[in-house]
N, CA, C and O of each residue as an XYZ file, in Angstrom:
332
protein
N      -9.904      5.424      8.971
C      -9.557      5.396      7.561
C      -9.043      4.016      7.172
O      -8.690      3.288      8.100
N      -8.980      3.697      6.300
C      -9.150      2.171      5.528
C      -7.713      2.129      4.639
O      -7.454      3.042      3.855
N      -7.037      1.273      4.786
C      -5.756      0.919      3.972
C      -5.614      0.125      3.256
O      -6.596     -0.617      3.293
N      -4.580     -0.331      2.240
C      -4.674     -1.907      1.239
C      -3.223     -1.966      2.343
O      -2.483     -1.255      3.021
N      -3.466     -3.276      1.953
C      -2.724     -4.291      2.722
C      -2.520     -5.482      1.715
O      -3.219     -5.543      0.703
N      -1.394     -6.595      2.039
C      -1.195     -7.549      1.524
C      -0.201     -8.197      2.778
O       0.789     -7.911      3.450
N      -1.347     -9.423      2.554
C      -0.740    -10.359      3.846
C      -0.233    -11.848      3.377
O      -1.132    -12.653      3.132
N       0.678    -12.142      3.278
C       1.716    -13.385      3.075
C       1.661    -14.268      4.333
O       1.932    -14.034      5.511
N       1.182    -15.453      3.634
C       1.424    -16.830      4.512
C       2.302    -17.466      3.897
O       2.838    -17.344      2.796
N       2.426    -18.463      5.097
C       3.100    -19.631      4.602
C       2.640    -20.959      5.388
O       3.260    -21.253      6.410
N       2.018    -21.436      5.133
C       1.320    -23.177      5.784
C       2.529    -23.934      5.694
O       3.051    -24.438      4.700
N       2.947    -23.935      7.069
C       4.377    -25.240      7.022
C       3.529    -26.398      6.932
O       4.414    -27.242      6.784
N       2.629    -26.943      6.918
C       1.955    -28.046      7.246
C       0.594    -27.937      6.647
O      -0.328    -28.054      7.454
N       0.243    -27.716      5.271
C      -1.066    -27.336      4.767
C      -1.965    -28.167      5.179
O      -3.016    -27.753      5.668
N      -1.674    -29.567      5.038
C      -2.662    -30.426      5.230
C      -3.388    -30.662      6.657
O      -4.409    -31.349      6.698
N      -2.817    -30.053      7.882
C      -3.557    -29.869      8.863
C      -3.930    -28.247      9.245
O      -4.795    -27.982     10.080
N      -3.127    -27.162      8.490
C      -3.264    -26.036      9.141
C      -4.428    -25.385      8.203
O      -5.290    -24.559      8.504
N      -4.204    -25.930      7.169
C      -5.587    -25.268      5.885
C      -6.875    -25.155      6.167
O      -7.407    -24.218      5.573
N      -7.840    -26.010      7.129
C      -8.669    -25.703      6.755
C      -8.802    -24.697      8.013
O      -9.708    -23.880      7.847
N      -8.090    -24.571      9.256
C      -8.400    -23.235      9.874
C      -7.790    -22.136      9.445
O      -8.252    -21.103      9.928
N      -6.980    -22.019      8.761
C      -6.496    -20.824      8.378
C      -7.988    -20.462      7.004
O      -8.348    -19.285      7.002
N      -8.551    -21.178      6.226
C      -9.474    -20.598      5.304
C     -10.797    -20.007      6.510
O     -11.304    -18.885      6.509
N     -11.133    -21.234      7.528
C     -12.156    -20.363      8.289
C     -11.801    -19.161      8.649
O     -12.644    -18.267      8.577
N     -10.456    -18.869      9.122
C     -10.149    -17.305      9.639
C     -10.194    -16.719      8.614
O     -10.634    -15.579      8.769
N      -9.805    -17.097      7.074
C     -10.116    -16.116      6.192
C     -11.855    -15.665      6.151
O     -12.507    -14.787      6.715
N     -12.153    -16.653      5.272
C     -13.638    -16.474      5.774
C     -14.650    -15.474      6.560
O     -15.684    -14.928      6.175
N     -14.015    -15.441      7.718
C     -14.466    -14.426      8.810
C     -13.993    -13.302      8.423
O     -14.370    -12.545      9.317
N     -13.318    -12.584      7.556
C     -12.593    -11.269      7.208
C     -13.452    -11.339      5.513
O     -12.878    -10.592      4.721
N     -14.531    -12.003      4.962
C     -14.454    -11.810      3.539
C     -14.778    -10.381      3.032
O     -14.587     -9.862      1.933
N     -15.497     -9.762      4.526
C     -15.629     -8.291      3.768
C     -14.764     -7.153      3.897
O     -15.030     -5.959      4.033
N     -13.656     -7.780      3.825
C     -12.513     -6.685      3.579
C     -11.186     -7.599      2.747
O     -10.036     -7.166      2.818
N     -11.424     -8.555      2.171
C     -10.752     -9.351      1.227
C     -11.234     -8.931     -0.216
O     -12.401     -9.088     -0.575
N     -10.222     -8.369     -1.045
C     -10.382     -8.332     -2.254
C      -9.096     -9.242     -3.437
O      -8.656     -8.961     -4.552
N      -8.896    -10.219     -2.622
C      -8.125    -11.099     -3.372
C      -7.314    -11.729     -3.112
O      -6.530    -11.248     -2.294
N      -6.946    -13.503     -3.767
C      -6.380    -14.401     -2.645
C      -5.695    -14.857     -3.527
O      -6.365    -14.910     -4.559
N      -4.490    -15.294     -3.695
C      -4.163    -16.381     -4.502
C      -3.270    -17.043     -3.591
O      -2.822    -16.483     -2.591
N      -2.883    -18.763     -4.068
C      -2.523    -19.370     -2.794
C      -1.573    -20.285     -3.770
O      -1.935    -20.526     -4.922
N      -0.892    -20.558     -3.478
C       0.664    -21.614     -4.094
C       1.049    -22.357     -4.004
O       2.268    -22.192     -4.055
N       0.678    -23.718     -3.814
C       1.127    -25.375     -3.333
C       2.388    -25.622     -3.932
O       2.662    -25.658     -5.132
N       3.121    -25.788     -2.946
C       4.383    -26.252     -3.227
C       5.227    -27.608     -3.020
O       6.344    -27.817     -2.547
N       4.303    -28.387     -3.533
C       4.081    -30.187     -3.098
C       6.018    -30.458     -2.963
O       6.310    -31.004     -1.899
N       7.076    -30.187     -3.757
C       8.510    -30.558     -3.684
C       8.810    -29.964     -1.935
O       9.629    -30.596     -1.269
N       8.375    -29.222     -1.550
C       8.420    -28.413     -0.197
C       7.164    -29.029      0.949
O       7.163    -29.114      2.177
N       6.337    -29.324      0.096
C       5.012    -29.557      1.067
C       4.541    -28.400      2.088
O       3.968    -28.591      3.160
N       4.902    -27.166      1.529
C       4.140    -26.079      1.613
C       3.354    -25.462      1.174
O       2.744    -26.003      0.251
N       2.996    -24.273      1.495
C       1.472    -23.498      0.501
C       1.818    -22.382      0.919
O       2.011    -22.188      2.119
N       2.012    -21.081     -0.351
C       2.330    -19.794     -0.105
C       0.804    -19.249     -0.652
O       0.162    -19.502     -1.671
N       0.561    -18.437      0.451
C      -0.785    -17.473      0.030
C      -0.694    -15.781      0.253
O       0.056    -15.269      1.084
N      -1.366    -15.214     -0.412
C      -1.336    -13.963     -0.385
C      -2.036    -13.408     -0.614
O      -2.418    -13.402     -1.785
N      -2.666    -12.568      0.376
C      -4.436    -12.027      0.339
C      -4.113    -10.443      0.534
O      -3.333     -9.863      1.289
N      -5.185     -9.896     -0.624
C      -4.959     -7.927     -0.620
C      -6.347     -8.062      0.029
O      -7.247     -8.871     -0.196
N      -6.261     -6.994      0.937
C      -7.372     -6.812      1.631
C      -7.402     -4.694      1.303
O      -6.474     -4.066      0.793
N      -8.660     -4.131      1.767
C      -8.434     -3.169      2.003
C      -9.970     -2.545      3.566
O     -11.195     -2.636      3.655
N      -8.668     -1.890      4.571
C      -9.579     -1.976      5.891
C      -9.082     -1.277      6.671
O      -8.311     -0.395      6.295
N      -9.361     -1.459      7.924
C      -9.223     -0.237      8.986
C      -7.256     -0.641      9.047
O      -6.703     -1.367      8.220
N      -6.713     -0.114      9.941
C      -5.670     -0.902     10.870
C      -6.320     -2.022     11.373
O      -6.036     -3.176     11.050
N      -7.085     -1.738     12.066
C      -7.334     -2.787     13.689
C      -7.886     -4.170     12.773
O      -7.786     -5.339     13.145
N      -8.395     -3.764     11.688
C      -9.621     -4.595     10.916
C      -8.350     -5.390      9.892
O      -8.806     -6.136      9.025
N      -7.351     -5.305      9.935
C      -6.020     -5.767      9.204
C      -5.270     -6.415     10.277
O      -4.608     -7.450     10.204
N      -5.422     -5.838     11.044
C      -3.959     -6.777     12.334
C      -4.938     -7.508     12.959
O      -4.452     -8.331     13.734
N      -6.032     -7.513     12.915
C      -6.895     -8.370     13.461
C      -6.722     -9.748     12.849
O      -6.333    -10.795     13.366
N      -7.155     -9.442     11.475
C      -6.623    -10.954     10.566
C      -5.563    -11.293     10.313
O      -5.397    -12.350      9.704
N      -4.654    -10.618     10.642
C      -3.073    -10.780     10.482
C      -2.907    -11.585     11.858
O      -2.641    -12.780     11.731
N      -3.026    -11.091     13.120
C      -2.996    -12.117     14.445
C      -4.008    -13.220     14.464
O      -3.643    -14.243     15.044
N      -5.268    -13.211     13.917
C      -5.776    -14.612     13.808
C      -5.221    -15.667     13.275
O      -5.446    -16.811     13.668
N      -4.315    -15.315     12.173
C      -3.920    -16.332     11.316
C      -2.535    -16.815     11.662
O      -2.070    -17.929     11.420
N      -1.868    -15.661     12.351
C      -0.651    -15.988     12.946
C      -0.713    -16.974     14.314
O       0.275    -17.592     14.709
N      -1.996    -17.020     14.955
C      -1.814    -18.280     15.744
C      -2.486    -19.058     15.209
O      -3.558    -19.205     15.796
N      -2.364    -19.686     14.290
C      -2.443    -21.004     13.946
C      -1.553    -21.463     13.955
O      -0.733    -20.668     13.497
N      -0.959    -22.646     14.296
C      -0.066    -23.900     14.376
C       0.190    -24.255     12.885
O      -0.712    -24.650     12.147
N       1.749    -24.053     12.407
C       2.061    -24.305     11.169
C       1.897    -23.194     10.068
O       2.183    -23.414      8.890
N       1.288    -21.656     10.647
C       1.233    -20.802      9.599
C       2.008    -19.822     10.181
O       1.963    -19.715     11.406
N       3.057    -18.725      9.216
C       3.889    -18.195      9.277
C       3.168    -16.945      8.585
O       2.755    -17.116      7.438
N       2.954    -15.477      9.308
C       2.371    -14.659      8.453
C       2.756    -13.061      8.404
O       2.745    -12.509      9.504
N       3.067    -12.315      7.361
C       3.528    -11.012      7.568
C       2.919    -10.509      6.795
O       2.543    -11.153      5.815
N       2.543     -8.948      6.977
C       1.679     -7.458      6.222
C       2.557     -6.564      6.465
O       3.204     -6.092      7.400
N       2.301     -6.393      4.645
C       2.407     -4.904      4.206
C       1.398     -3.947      4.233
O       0.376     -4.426      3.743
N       1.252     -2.788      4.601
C       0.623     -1.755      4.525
C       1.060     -0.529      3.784
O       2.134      0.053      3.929
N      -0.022     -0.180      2.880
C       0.318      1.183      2.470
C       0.337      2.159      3.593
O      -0.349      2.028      4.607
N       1.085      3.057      3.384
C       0.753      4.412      3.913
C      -0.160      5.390      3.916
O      -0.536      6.185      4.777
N      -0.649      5.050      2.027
C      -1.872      5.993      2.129
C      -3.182      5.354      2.618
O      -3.583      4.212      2.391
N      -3.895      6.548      3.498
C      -5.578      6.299      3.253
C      -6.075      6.553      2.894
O      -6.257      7.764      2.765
N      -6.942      5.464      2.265
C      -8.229      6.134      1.349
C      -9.611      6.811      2.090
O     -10.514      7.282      1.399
């Protein structure tokens, strides 16, 4: 069964961690239904936040890809319900 989710980054270091963190997005686009992302040039960070809706495994999957990247910080919410 398939859940929404919303997964929060944070790029301590956008300018080297960005463009692998978009390939790992990338690789998940068919269970991404929406991204918005937050440059925070006074910080020199980037807050992003992607709703996905997918299995478990198909959610912590992209949740641990992105969490080893070097310089990205990442946590999910999950609903409870399944659709």
């Amino acid at each position: 069964m398939e859940r929404v989710a919303v997964i929060s980054a944070i790029l301590e270091t956008p300018e080297v961690c960005q463009h692998s963190f978009n390939d790992v997005v990338a690789e998940f686009k068919g269970i991404i239904r929406g991204r918005m992302g937050l440059p925070i040039p006074e910080a020199k960070i980037s807050a992003v936040s992607i709703t996905v809706i997918g299995t478990v495994d198909e959610i912590n999957h992209l949740t641990g890809k992105l969490g080893t990247i070097d310089g990205v910080t990442v946590k999910t919410s999950m609903s409870k319900t399944e659709l």
